[in-house]
C-alpha positions as a printed NumPy array, in Angstrom:
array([[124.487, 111.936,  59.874],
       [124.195, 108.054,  59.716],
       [123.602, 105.537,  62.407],
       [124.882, 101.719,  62.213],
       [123.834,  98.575,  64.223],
       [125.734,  95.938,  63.079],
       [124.394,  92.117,  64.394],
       [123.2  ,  88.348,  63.673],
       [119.48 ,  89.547,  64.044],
       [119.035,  85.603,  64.981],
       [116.162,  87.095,  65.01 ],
       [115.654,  90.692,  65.673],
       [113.399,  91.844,  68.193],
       [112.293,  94.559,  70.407],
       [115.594,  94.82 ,  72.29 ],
       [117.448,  95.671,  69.156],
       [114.564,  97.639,  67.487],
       [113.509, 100.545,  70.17 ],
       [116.788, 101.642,  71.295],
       [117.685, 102.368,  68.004],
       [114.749, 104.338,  67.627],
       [115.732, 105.924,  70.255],
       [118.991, 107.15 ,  68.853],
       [116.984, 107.761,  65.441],
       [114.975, 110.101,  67.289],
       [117.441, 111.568,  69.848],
       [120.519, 111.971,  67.414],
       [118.458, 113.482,  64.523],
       [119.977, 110.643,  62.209],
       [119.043, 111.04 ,  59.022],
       [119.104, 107.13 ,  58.467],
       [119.916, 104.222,  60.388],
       [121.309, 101.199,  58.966],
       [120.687,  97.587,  60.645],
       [123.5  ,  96.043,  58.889],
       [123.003,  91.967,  59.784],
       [126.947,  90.103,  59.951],
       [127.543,  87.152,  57.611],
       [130.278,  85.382,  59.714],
       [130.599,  86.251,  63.386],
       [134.099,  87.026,  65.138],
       [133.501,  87.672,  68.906],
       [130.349,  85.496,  69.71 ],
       [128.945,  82.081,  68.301],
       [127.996,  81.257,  64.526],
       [124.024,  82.613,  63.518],
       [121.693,  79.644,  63.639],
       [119.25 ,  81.078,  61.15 ],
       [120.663,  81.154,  57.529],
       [121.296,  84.516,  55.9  ],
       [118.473,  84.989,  53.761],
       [116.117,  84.593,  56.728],
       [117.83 ,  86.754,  58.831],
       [117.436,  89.38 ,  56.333],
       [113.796,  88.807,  55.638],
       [113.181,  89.049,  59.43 ],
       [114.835,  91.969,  59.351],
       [113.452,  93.628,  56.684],
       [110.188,  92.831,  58.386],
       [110.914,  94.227,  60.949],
       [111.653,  97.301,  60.04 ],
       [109.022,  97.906,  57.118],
       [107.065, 100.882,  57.494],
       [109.403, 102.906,  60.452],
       [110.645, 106.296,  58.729],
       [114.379, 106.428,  58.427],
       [115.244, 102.564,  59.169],
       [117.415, 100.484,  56.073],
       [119.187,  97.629,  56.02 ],
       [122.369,  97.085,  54.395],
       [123.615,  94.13 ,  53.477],
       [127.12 ,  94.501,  52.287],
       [128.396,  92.441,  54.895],
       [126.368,  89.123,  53.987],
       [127.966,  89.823,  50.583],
       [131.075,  89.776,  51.957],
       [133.579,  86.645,  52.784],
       [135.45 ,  85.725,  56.179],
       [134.7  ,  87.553,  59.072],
       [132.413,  90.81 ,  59.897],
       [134.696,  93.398,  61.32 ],
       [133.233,  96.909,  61.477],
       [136.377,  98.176,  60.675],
       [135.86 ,  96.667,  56.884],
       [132.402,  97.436,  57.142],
       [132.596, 101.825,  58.186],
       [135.845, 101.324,  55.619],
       [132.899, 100.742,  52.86 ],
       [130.689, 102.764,  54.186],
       [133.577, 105.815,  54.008],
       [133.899, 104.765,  50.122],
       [130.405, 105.34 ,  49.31 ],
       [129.521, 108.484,  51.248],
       [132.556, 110.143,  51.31 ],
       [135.296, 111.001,  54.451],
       [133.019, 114.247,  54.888],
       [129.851, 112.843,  56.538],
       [129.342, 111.713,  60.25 ],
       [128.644, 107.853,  60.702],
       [127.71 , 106.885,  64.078],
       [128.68 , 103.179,  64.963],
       [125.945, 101.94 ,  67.616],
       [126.595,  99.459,  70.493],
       [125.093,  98.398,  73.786],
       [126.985,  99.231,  77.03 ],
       [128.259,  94.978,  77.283],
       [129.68 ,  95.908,  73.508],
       [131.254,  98.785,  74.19 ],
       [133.4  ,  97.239,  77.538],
       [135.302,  95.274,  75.275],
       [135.413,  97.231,  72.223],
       [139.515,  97.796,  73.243],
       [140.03 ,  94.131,  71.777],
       [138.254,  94.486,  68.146],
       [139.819,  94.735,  65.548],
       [141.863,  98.036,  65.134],
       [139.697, 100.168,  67.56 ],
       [141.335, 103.14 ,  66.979],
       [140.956, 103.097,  63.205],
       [137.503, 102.408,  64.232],
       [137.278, 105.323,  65.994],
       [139.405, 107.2  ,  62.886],
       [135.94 , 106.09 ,  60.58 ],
       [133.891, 106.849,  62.725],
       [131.574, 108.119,  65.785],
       [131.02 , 105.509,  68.738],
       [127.51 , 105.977,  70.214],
       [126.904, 103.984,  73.86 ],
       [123.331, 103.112,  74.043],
       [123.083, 102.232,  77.871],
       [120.191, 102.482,  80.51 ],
       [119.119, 106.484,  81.825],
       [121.903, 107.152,  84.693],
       [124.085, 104.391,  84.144],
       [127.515, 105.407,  84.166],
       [130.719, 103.163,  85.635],
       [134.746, 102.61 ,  85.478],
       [136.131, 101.435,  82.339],
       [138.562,  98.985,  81.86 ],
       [142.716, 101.038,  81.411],
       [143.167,  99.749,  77.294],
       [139.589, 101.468,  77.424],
       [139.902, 104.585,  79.187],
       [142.713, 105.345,  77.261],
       [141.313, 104.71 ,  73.723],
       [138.291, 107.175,  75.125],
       [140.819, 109.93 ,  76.457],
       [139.455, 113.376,  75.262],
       [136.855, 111.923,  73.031],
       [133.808, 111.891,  75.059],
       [130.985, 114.324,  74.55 ],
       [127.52 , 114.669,  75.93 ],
       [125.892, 117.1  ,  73.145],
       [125.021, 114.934,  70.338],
       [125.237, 117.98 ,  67.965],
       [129.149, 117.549,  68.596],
       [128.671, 114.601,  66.539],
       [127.758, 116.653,  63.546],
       [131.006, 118.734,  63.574],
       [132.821, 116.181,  62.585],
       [133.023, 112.485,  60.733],
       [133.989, 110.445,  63.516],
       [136.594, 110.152,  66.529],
       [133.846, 111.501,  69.436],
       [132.288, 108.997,  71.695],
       [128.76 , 109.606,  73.259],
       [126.843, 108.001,  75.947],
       [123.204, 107.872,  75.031],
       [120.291, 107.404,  76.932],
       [118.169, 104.578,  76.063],
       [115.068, 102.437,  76.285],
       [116.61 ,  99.268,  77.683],
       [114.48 ,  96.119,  77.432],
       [115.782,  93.042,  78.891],
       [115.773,  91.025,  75.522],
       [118.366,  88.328,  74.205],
       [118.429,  86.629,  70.852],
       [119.077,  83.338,  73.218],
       [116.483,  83.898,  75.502],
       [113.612,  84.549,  72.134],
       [115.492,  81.025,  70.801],
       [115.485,  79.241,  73.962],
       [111.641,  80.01 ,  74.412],
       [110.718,  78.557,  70.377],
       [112.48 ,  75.266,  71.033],
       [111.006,  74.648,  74.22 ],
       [107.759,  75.026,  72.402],
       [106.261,  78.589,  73.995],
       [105.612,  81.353,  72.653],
       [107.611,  84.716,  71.887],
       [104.869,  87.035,  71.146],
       [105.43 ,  90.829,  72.748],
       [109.12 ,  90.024,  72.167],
       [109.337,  89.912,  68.672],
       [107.371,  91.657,  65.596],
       [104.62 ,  90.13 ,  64.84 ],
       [105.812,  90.192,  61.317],
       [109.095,  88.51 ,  62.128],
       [107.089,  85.649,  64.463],
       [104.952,  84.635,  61.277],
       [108.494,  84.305,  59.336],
       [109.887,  82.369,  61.903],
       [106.902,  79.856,  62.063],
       [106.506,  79.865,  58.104],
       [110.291,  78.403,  58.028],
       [110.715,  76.24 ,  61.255],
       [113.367,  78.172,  62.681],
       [114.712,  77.746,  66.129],
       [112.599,  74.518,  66.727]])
């Protein structure tokens, strides 16, 4: 079974980084992809250029078990959808094998107006990473895209390649890409925020002053 966090990363830090190894962990993923967008379609353009993105990434992540990152979408043109993104993903590991798209609970409350959620949904598992406890009323065009697919057993997941919908329990840390950007401009510091690794990138290149 394969996880996917899709995202500018502008930059990554520890907001993005232990929830999803939380779901590593929890789901029994055998891999989790942080797969960074090229050109954004439901929130403002990256400031960071590509190739630093991905070096922060790949920072990042270096060293922790089970994390990759793709970057098919950065090779891609026009905008990241997922849906293009889990359609590749189908092509090169087959229609047989579970992919689990993760999103934070503010993600998922709008995920009715992407593009072509239910074909999402067709490609795919959708896996809620939200606070312990938190549970509240979705939105009609979103209550009925989740009719009968919610679980709560993440095994479910494993049955079959996609279509189920699980809330998961996570390690929430109040952490924005903004917030980490806001703080570099204004001239203070980021540190317990962001990797270490990923700070020394971002002060080797200038970024977000």
């Amino acid at each position: 079974m394969i996880g996917v966090l899709g995202g500018t990363f502008d930059p990554v830090h520890l907001g993005h980084l232990r929830p999803a190894l939380d779901c590593l962990q929890s789901l029994g993923l055998a891999e989790l992809r942080f797969i960074p967008l090229n050109v954004a379609v439901h929130r403002p353009q990256p400031e960071a250029a590509a190739p630093w993105r991905l070096a922060m990434l790949e920072a990042a992540i270096a060293g922790q078990p089970g994390f990759r990152v793709d970057t098919r979408e950065l090779g891609r043109p026009g905008g990241s959808f997922s849906y293009d993104t889990l359609q590749s993903l189908r092509a090169e590991l087959g229609e047989a094998r579970p992919l689990c798209l993760l999103l934070g609970g503010d993600a998922f409350r709008g995920f009715a107006d992407w593009h072509r959620p239910r074909e999402i949904l067709d490609l795919a598992h959708l896996v809620v990473m939200q606070r312990p406890g938190v549970c509240g009323p979705l939105a009609p065009g979103l209550e009925v895209l989740c009719a009968g697919r919610t679980c709560e057993d993440p095994h479910v997941l494993r049955e079959v390649p996609g279509g189920r919908i699980l809330f998961q329990a996570v390690t929430q840390m109040e952490i924005a890409s903004t917030r980490v950007r806001a703080l570099l401009r204004a001239g203070r510091g980021a540190r317990y925020l962001v990797p270490e690794a990923v700070l020394a990138l971002i002060a080797q290149a200038g970024l977000y002053r």
